[in-house]
C-alpha positions in Angstrom: -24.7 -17.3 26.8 -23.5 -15.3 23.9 -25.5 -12.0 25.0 -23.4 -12.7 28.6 -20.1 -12.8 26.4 -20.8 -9.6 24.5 -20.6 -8.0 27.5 -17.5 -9.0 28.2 -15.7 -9.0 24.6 -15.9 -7.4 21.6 -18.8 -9.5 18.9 -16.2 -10.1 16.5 -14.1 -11.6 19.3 -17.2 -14.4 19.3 -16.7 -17.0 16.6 -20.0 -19.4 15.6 -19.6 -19.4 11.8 -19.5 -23.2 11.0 -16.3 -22.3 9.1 -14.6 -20.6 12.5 -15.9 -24.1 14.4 -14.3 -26.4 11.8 -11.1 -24.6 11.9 -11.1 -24.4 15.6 -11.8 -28.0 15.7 -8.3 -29.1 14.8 -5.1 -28.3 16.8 -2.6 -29.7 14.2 -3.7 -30.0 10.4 -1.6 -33.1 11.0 -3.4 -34.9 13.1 -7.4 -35.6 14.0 -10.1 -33.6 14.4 -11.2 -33.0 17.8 -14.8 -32.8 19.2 -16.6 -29.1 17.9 -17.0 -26.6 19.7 -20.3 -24.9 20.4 -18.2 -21.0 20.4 -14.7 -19.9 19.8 -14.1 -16.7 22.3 -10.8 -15.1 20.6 -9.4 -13.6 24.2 -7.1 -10.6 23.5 -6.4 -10.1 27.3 -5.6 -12.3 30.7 -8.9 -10.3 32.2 -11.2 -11.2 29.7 -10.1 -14.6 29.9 -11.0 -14.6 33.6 -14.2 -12.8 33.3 -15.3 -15.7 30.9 -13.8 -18.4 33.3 -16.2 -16.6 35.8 -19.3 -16.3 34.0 -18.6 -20.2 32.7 -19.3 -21.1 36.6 -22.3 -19.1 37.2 -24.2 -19.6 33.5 -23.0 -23.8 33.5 -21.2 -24.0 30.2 -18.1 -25.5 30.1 -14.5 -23.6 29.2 -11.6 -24.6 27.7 -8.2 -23.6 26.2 -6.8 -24.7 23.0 -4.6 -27.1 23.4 -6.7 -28.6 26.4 -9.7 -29.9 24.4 -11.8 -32.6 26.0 -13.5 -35.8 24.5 -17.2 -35.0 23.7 -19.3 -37.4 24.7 -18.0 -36.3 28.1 -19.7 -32.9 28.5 -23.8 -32.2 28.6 -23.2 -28.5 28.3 -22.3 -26.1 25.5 -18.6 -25.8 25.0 -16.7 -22.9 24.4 -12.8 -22.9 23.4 -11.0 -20.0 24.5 -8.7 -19.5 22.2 -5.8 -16.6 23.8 -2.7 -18.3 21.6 -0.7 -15.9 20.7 -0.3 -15.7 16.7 3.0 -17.1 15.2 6.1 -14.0 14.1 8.4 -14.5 11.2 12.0 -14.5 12.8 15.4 -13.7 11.9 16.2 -16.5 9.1 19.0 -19.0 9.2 18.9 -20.4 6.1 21.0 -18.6 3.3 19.6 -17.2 0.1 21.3 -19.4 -2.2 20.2 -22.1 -0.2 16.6 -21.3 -0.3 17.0 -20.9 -4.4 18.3 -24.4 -4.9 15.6 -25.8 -2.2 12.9 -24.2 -4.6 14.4 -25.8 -7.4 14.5 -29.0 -6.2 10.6 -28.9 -4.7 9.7 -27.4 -8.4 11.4 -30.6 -10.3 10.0 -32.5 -8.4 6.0 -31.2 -9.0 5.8 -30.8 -5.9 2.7 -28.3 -5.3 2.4 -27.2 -9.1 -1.0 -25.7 -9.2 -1.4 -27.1 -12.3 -2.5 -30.4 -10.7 -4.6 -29.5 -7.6 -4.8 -33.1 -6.8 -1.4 -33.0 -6.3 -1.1 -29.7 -4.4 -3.6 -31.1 -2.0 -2.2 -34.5 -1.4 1.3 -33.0 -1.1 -0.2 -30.6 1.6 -1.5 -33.1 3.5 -0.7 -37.2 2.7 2.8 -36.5 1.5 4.2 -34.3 4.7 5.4 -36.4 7.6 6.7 -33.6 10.0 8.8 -34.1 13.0 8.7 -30.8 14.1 4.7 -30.8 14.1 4.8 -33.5 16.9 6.9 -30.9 19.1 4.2 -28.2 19.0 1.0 -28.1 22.0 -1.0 -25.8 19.8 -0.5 -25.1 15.8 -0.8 -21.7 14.6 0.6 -21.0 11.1 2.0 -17.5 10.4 0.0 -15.3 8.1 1.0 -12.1 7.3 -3.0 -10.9 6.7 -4.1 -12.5 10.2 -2.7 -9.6 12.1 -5.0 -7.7 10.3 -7.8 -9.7 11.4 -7.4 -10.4 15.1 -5.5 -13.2 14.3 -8.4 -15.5 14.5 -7.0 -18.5 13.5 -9.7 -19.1 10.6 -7.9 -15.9 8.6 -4.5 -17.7 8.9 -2.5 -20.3 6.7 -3.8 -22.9 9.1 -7.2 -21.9 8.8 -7.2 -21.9 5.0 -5.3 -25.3 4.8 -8.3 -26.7 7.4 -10.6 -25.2 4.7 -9.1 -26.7 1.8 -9.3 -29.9 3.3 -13.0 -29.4 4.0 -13.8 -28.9 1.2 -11.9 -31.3 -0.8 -13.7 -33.8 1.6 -17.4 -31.9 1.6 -16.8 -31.4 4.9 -18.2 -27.6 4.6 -20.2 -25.9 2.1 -18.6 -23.0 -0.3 -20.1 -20.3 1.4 -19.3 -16.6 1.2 -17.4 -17.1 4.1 -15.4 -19.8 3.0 -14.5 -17.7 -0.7 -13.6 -14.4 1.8 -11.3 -16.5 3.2 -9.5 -18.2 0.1 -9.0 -14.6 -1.3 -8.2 -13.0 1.4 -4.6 -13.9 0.7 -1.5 -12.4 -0.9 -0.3 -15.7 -2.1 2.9 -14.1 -0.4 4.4 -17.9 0.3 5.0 -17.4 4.1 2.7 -20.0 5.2 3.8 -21.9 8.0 7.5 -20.5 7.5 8.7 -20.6 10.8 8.5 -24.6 10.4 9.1 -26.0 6.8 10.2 -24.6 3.5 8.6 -26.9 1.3 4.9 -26.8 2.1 3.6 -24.1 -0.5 0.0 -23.8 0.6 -0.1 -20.8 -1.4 -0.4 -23.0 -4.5 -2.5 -25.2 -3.3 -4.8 -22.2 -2.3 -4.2 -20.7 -6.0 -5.4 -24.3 -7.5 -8.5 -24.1 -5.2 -9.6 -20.8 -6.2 -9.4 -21.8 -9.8 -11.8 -24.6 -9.2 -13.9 -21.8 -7.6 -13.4 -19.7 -10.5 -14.5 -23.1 -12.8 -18.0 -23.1 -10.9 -18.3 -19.2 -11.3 -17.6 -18.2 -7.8 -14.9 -15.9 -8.4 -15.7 -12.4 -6.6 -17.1 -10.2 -8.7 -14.2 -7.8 -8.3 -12.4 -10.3 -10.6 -14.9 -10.7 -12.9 -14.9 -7.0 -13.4 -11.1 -6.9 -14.1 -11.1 -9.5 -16.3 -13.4 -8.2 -18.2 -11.3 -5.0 -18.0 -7.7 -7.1 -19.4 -10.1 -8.7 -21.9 -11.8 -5.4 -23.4 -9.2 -2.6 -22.7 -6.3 -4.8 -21.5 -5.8 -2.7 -18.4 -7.3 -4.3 -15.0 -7.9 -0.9 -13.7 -9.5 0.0 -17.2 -7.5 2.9 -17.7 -7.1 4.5 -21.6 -4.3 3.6 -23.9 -3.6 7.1 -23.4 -3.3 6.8 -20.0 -1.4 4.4 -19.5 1.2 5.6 -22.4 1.1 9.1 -21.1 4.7 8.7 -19.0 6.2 8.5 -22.5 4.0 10.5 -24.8 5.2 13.9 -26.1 9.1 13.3 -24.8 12.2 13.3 -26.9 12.6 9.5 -26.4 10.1 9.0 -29.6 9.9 7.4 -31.9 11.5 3.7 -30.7 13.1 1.1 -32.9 10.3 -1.4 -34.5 12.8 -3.9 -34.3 15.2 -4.2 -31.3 17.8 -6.9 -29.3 15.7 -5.9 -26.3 11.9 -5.7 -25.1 11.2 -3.8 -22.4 7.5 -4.7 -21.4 6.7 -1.9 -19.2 3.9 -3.6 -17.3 0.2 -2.2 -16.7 1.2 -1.5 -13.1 4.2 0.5 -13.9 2.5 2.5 -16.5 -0.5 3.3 -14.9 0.7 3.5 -10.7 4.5 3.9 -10.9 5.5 6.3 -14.5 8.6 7.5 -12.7 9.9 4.1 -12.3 8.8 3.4 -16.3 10.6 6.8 -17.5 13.7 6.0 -15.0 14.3 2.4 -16.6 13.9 3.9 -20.0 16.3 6.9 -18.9 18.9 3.8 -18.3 18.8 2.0 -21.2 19.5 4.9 -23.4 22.5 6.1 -21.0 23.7 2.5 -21.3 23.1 2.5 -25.4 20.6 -0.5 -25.3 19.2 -1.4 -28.7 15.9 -1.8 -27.5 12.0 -1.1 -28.6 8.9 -1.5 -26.3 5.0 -2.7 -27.9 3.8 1.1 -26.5 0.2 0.7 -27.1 0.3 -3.5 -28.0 1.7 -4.7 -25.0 -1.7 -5.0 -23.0 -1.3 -7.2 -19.4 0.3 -10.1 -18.7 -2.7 -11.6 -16.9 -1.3 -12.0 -13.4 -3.9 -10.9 -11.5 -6.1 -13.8 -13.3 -3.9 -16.6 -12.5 -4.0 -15.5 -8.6 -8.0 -14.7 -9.0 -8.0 -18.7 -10.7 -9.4 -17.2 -14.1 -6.6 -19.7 -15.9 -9.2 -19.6 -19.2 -9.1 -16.2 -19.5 -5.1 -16.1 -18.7 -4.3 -18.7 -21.3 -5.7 -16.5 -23.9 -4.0 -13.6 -22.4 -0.6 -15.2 -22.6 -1.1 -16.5 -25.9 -1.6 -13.1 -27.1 1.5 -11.9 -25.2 3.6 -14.6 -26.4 2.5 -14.4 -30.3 3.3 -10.4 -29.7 6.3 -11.1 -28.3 7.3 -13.3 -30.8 6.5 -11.4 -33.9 8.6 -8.6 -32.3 11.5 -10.9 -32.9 13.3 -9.8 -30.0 15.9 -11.8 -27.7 15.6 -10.5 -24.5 12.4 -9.2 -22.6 13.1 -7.3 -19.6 10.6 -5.4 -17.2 11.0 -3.7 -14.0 7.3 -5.5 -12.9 8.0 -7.9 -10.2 4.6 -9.9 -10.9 5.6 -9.8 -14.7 8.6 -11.2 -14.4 7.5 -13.9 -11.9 4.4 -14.6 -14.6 6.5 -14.9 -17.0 9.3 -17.3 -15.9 6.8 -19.3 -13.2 3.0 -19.2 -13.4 3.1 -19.0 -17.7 4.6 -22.4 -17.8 3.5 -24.1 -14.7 -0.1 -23.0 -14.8 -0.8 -22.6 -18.5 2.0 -24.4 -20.6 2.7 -21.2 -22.6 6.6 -20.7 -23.1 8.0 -17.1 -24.0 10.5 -17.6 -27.3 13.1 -15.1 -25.6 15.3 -14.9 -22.5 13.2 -13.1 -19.8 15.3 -10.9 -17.2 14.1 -8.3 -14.2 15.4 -5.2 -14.3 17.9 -5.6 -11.7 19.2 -8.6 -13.4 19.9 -5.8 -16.2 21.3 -3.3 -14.7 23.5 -5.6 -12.9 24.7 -6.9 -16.1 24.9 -3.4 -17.3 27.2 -2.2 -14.1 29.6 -5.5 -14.5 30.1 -4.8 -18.5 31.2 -1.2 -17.4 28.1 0.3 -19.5 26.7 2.6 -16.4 28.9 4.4 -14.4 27.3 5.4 -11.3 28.2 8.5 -9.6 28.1 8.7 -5.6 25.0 9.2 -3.7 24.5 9.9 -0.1 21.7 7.7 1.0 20.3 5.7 3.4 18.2 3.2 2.0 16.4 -0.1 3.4 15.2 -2.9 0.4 12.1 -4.6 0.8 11.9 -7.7 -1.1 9.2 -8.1 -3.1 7.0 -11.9 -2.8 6.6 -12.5 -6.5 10.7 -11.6 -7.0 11.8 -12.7 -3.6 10.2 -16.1 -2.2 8.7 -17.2 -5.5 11.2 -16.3 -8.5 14.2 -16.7 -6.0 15.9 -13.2 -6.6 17.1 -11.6 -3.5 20.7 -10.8 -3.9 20.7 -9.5 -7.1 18.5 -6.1 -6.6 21.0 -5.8 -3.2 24.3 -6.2 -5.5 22.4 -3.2 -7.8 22.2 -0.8 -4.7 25.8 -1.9 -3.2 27.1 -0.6 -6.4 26.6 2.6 -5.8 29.3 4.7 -4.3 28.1 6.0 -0.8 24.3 4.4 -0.6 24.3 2.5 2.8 22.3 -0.3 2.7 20.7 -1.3 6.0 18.4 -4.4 6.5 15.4 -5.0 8.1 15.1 -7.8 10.8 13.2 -9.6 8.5 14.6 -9.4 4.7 15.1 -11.8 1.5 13.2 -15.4 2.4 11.5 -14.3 5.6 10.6 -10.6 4.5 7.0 -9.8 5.7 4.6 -9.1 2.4 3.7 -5.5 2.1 0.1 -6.9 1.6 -0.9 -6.2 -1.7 0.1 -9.4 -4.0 -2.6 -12.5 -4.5 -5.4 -9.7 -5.5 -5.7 -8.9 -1.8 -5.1 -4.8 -3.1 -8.4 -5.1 -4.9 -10.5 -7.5 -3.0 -9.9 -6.3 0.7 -8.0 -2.9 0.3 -8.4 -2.3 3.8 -6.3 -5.3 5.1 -3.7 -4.6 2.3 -3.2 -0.9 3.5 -3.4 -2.4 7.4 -0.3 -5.4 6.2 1.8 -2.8 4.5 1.6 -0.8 8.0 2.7 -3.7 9.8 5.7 -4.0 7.1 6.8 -0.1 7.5 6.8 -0.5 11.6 9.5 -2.9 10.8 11.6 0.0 9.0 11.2 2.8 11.6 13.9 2.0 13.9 16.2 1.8 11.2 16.0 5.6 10.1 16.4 5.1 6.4 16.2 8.0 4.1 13.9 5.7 2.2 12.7 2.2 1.2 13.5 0.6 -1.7 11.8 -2.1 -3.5 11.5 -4.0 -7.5 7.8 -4.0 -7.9 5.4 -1.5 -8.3 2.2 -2.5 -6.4 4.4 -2.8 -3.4 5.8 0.2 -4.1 2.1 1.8 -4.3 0.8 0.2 -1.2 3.5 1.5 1.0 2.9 5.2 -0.7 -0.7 4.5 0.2 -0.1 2.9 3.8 2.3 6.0 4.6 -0.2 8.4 3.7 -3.4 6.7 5.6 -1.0 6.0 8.8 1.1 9.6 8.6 4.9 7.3 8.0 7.4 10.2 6.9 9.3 8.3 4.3 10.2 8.5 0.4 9.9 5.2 -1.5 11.9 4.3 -4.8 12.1 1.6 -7.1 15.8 0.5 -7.4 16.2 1.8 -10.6 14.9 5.1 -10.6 17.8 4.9 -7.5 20.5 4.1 -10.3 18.8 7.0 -12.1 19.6 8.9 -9.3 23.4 8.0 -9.2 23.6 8.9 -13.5 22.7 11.9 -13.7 
């Protein structure tokens, strides 16, 4: 049978992985499992479809289509589930920003999904959530925004990974290679199931499961190797102190305060990927007369690509050295233009690890912002056209969307136009959760997907707050020939001082 459906779709097309079956085996995550199927054909076509309906007659196997399963003990004959649902898409959203924030707030007082207690992440995934909606739906398909990437086979999506969560909280399946491919191949974006609920965040409950993964030392070894990296060098790419201080090195901003109001913690990222955006941010606070310092060659990584890997050992002792650094620095106010430093900081440092920063922690836009309304940058005009994409760790999980918007509005003649999909709904670029590192391809693929959604708009260039999205659309642009110039916001406010 499966040599008779190769010729009619592609192998990959043909699912038989116990993983793909299990998945496969439940139309709502909600509800029970139904019987097994023998294959999965993912149909990308109404022929192919037909041809297998076809072949079904003459080779005696029986076909059906999800959302049409049959009881088991009926059939004598292999059965295959045709699976040609279309995947889930992110729509326009209705739901305000400000709405959103205090939504978060309330789910986050509650506990609700704190990946500090997977227990609790799992049973609020799936005995807590009595959903309406879920009773309106034939077929249950939860958006990802890495399932495009991957035929949209419904094993790669959030559905799929909640099914395997469950399975293996229940030693229903095995952890096979498979099943850890799956977990972490994830941006831990928060989009999971979006077009339904706000308050199911399967992405924590996915981070919690990969640190008990990462507790029986089946972590990728990708992981392993940048931990060791942060642990060694502290640098998960590895790079040289002078390296990563070489944006700064040999220019007339030298030598900084020892002692200063503000810290700006320059993050690994910017340093090493994105030095334009580090010198630009510097570049502003000296315009606007900041009394601030940075920890140059001390400052080391803030251990966020640990937490999402679900090395929380290794990031406590990270954090603990960032925190007694921080402290000794006896600053006030810890700014950085990182979007996954800032979110580390304020979410996953307390919520994961119960480490506490002794200052006030603020992104840069927050900054500049504060800057613009104090009246200490004046912003000259600048003709631009410029689309913002909001980044996951600033956007959906630290709750920031109007603020970076407010930074760009300020500038006399930039034109801010929005894609379709933007602040709560904005598609990932694909590079957050570790995905960049552990499936570079499907990152690059996502990010794609994200700039298709800009074309029509034709911006002079995309904006963004966080430096690995910023270096996967660079790298996505490049691979797919996309004609556009991409800024962080403040090397845009740069723009409008000089």
């Amino acid at each position: 049978m499966i040599q008779r459906l190769n010729l009619i779709v592609r192998p990959e097309q043909i699912l038989t992985d116990p993983e793909d079956l299990y998945v496969y085996s439940f139309e709502k995550i909600f509800e029970k499992q139904n019987p097994v199927p023998d294959v999965v054909v993912k149909t990308l076509s109404s022929k192919e479809t037909q041809k297998i309906l076809e072949l079904s007659k003459k080779e005696g196997f029986t076909v059906v289509k999800r959302g049409e399963m049959i009881k088991r003990q009926n059939l004598n004959r292999p059965l295959v589930l045709l699976d040609d649902a279309p995947a889930p898409k992110l729509k326009r959203n209705p739901i305000k920003s400000d709405e959103i924030t205090e939504i978060l707030k309330e789910i986050r007082a509650k506990g609700q999904g704190s990946p500090r207690n997977l227990a609790l992440a799992i049973k609020t995934l799936f005995l807590e959530k009595k959903f309406d909606k879920c009773k309106e739906c034939k077929i249950c398909s939860g958006y990802c925004t890495v399932s495009l990437s991957l035929k949209e086979v419904e094993t790669w999506s959030s559905k799929g990974r909640a099914l395997i969560i469950r399975a293996l909280q229940n030693g229903e399946l095995l952890t096979s290679k498979k099943v850890i491919d799956i977990l972490y191949t994830c941006t831990e974006c928060g989009s999971c199931f979006a077009q339904c609920f706000e308050d199911l965040e399967l992405n924590e409950a996915i981070l919690a499961t990969r640190h008990q993964l990462a507790e029986k030392g089946l972590v990728p070894e990708v992981f392993r190797e940048t931990s060791r990296n942060i642990l060694e060098i502290g640098d998960p790419g590895a790079f040289s102190v002078e390296r990563r201080l070489s944006w700064i090195k040999g220019t007339s901003f030298q030598p900084l305060p020892k002692k200063a109001e503000v810290l700006y913690w320059v993050g690994c990222m910017v340093a090493d990927r994105t030095p334009k955006t580090a010198m630009a941010f510097l570049k502003i606070l000296q315009h606007a007369n900041v009394d601030f310092t940075t920890l140059m060659e001390r400052e080391g990584c803030c251990g966020y690509v640990l937490l999402a890997a679900g090395l929380w050992k290794e990031a406590k002792k990270v954090a603990n050295e960032a925190a007694s650094k921080i402290e000794e620095s006896g600053i006030q106010t810890l700014v950085t233009p990182c979007a996954g430093c800032y979110y580390t900081f304020t979410r996953l440092y307390e919520e994961v690890l119960d480490v506490s920063l002794p200052c006030e922690i603020l992104h840069s836009s927050h900054f500049i912002e504060n800057l613009i309304k104090n009246g200490n940058l004046h912003l000259k005009s600048l003709n631009f056209k410029v689309s913002y994409h909001d980044p996951c760790s600033l956007g959906k999980h630290s709750g920031v969307f109007d603020i970076p918007r407010n930074v760009l509005k300020a500038i006399p003649d930039l034109t801010l136009i929005e894609m379709p999909l933007n602040s709560q709904l904005a598609r990932c670029c694909g590079g957050g959760g570790g995905l960049w590192s552990f499936n570079h391809q499907v990152s690059i693929t996502s990010a794609y997907l994200r700039l298709k959604d800009l074309q029509p708009l034709k911006v002079d260039a995309l904006a963004t707050a966080c430096p690995l999205c910023q270096m996967n659309f660079r790298y996505a642009s490049v691979k797919k020939s996309v004609p556009l110039k991409f800024f962080d916001i403040v090397e845009i406010v740069e723009l409008a001082l000089r």
